[in-house]
C-alpha positions in Angstrom: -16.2 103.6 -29.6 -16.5 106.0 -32.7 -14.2 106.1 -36.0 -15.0 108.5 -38.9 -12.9 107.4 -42.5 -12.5 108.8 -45.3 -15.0 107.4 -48.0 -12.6 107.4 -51.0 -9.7 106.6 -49.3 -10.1 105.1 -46.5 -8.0 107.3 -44.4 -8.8 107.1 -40.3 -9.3 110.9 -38.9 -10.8 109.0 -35.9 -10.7 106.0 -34.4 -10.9 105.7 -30.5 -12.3 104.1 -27.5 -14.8 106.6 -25.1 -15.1 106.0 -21.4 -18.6 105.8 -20.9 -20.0 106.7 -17.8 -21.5 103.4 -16.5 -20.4 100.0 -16.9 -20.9 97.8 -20.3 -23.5 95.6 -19.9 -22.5 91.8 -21.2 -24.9 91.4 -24.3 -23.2 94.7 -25.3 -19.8 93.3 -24.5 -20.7 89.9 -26.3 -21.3 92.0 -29.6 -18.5 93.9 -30.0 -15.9 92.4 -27.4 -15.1 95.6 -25.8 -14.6 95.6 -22.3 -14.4 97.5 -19.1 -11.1 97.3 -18.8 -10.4 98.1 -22.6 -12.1 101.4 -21.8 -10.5 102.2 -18.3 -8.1 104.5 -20.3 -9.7 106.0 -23.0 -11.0 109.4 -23.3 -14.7 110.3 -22.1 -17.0 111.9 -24.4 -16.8 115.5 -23.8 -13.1 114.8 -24.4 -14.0 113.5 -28.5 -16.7 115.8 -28.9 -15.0 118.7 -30.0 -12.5 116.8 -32.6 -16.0 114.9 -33.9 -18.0 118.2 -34.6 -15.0 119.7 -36.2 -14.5 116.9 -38.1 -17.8 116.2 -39.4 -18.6 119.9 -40.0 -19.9 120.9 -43.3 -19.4 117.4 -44.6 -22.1 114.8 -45.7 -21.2 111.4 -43.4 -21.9 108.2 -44.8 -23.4 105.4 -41.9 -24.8 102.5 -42.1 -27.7 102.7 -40.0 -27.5 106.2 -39.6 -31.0 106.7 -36.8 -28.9 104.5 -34.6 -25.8 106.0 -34.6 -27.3 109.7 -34.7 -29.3 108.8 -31.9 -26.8 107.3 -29.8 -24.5 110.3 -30.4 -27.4 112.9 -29.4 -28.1 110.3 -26.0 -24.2 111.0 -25.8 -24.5 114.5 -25.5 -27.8 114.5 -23.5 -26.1 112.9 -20.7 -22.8 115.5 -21.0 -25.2 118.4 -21.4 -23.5 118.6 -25.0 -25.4 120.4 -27.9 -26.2 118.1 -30.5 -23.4 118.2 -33.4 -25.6 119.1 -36.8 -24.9 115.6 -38.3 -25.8 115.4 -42.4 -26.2 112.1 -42.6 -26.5 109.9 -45.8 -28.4 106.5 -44.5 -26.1 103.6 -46.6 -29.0 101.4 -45.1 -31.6 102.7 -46.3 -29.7 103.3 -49.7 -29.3 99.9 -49.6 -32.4 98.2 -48.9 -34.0 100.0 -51.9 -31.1 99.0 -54.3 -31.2 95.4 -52.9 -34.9 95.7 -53.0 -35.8 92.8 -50.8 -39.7 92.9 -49.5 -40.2 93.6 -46.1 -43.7 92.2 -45.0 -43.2 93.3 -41.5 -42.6 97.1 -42.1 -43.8 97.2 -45.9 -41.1 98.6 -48.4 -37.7 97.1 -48.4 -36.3 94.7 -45.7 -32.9 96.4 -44.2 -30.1 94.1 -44.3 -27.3 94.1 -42.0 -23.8 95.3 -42.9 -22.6 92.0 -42.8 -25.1 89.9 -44.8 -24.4 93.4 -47.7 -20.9 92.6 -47.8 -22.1 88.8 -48.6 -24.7 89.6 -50.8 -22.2 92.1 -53.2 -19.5 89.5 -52.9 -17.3 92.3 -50.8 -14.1 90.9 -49.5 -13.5 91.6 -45.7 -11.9 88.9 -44.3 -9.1 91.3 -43.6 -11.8 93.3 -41.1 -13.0 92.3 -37.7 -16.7 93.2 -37.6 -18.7 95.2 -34.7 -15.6 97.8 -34.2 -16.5 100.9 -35.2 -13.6 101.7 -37.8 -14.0 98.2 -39.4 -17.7 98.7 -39.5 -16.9 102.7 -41.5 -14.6 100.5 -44.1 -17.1 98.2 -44.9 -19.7 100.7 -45.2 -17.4 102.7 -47.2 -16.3 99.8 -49.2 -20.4 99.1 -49.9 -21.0 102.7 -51.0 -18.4 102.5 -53.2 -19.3 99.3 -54.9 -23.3 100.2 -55.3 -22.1 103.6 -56.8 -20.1 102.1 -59.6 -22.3 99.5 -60.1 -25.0 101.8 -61.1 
């Protein structure tokens, strides 16, 4: 699944389902409820690609987590023998952890928090947003970016 919003407005230019090319495993299907069957349908990667790399072309794109996602998205391609899309990626994570500033004394530096426990920790209404879908996941990340930059 992939969804890129607008960060001041929240508009959707994607939001869609991608066949992938071998079955979801369960603990994956336990986390964000997608399933086999919810994906029969749904276009394959090489099918998105060309709407994502226009769409995130000469743009700086906001993600939460963003060595996760990138790397998934380059694994993506690898496997369609894709050229990696030139992502410019702004880490809301990372951004994040050092604003929050909580001590990691695993890693050193600042502990990364998950999306979720930021929304509770900036008191970020979301109850109108089901969690672990990817355009839900881009509003609360968007909502977060927003809040931390007029808070500071």
């Amino acid at each position: 699944e992939i969804a890129l919003i607008g960060a001041e407005t929240g508009d959707i230019y994607l939001d869609t389902l991608v066949k992938p090319l071998s079955p979801i495993p369960a603990d994956a299907m336990a986390i964000h409820g997608i399933t086999n069957e919810d994906v029969a349908n749904s276009p394959a990667w090489g099918d998105v690609y060309k709407q994502f790399c226009e769409l995130i072309k000469d743009r700086v794109i906001h993600i939460y987590n963003a060595d996760y996602d990138v790397r998934l998205v380059s694994q993506t391609c690898a496997l369609y023998n894709l050229k990696d899309p030139d992502i410019d990626a702004n880490c809301v994570m990372l951004k994040y952890a050092e604003l929050y500033r909580e001590e990691d004394n695993y890693r050193g530096g600042w502990k990364w928090q998950s999306l979720s426990n930021a929304m509770l920790q900036q008191d970020i209404d979301v109850s109108d947003i089901k969690a672990h879908r990817a355009s839900a996941d881009c509003e609360m990340t968007r909502r977060l970016l927003r809040k931390i930059q007029i808070e500071r």
